[in-house]
C-alpha positions as CSV (number, residue, x, y, z in Angstrom):
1,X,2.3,-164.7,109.0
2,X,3.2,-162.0,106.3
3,X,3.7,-163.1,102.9
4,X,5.9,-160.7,100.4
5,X,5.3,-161.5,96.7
6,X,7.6,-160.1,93.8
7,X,5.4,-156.8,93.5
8,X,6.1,-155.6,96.9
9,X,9.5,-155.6,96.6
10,X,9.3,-153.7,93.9
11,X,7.3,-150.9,95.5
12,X,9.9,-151.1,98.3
13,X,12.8,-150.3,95.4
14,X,10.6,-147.3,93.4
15,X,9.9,-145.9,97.1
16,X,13.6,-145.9,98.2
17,X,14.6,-144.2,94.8
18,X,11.5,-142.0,94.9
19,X,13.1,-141.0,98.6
20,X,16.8,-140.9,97.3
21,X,15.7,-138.2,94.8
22,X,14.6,-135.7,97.8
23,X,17.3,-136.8,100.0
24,X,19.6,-136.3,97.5
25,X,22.6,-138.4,99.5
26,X,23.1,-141.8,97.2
27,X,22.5,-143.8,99.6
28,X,18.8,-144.9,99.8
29,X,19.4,-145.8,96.1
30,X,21.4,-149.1,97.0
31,X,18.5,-150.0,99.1
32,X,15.6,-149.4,96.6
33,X,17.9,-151.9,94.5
34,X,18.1,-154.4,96.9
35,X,14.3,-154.4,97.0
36,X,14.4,-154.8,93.3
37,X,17.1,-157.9,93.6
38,X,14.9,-159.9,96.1
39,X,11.8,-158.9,93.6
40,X,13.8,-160.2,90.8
41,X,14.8,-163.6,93.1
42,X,11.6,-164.0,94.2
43,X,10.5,-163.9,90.2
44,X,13.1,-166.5,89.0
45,X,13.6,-169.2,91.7
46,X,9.3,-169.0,93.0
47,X,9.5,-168.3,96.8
48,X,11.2,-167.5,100.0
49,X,10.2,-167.2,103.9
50,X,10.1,-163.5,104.8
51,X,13.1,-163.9,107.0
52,X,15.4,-165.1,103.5
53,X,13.6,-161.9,102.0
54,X,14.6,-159.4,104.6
55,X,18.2,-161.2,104.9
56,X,19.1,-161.3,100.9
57,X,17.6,-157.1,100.8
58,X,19.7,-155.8,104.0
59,X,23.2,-157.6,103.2
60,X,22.8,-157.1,99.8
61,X,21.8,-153.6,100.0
62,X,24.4,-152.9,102.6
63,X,27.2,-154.9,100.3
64,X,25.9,-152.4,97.5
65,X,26.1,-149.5,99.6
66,X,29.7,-150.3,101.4
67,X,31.3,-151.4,97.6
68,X,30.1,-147.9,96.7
69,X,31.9,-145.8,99.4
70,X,35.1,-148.4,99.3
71,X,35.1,-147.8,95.3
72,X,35.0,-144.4,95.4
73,X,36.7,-142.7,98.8
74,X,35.5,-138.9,99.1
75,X,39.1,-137.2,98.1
76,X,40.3,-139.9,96.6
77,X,42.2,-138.9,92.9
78,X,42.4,-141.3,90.3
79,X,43.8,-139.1,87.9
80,X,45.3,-135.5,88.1
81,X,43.6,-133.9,85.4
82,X,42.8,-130.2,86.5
83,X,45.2,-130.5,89.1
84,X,48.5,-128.1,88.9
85,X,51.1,-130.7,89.9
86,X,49.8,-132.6,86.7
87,X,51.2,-130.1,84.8
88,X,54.0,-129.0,87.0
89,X,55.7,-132.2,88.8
90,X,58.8,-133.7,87.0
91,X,58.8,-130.0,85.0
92,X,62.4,-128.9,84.3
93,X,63.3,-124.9,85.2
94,X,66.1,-122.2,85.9
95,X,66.6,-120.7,89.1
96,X,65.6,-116.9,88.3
97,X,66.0,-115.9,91.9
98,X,68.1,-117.1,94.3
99,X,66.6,-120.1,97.2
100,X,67.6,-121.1,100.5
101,X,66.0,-123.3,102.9
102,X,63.7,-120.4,104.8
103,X,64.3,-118.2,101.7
104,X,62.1,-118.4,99.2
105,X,63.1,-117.5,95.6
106,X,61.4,-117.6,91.5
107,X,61.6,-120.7,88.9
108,X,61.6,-119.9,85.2
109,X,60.2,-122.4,83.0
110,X,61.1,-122.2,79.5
111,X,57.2,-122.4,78.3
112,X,54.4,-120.9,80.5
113,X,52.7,-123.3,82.9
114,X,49.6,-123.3,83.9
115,X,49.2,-119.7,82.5
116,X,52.6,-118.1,84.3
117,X,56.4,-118.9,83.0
118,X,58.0,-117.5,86.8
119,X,56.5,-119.6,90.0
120,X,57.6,-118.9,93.5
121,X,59.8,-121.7,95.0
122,X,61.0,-123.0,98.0
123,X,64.3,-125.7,98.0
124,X,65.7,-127.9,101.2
125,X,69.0,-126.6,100.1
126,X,70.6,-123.2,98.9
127,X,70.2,-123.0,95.1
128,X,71.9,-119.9,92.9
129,X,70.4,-118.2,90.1
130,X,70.7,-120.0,87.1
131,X,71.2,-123.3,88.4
132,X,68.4,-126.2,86.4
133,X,66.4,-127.9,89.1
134,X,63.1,-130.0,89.1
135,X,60.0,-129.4,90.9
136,X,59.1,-132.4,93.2
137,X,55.8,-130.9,94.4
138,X,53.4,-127.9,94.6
139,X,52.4,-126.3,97.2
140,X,49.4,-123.8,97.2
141,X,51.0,-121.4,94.9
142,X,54.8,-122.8,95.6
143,X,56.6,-125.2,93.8
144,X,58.9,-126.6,95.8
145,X,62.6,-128.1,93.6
146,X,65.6,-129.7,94.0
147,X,68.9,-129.6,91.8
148,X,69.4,-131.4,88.8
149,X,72.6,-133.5,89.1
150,X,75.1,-133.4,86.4
């Protein structure tokens, strides 16, 4: 029967990192430190059977690995810094041009934003020039507003 000790496990971990830096896909890494956690068990509590071994390294390599991907989703914005509507949603303008529903029109903001002071817009309703409204969202290069109540 195979036995591991403590210092196979750790050649299993530096290999998988070693391999993680010419596949370059952060994966492999989670596995190269489950070989070091079963090293590091195997170290502190004496001995396990091979099939303990192999269990603790593929679920907890996999848990590492899954955590990773379900902590940080591909696309997935935790914050909108560099982002236009960060500096544009919730912004207060005037009507420069006049809007209608498949008529798009200009917004004039009283400071420049995000380097320009007029933005195209688009409205769900027909909006005359000089009227205040509030952009809701951006799209591409578009704001898109409503009117301010009141």
């Amino acid at each position: 029967m195979i036995e591991l000790i403590w210092w196979h496990w750790a050649l299993v971990g530096f290999g998988f990192i070693l391999a993680e830096l010419a596949l370059p896909a952060f994966v492999l890494v989670w596995f190269g430190l489950g070989g070091f956690l079963v090293m590091t068990a195997l170290l502190l509590l004496s001995s396990f059977s091979l099939t303990a071994q192999l269990l603790i390294w593929t679920l907890s390599s996999l848990g590492m690995m899954l955590l990773w991907f379900h902590v940080f989703k591909r696309g997935f914005h935790k914050s909108l810094i560099g982002r236009s509507s960060a500096a544009l949603v919730g912004e207060i303008g005037i009507i420069a041009e006049a809007v209608a529903p498949f008529k798009a029109g200009k917004v004039r903001f009283q400071k420049p934003l995000v380097g320009s002071d007029l933005w195209n817009c688009t409205a769900q309703e027909e909006i005359i020039a000089g009227t205040r409204v509030r952009v809701e969202s951006v799209e591409g290069n578009t704001v898109v507003v409503k009117k301010l109540e009141g």
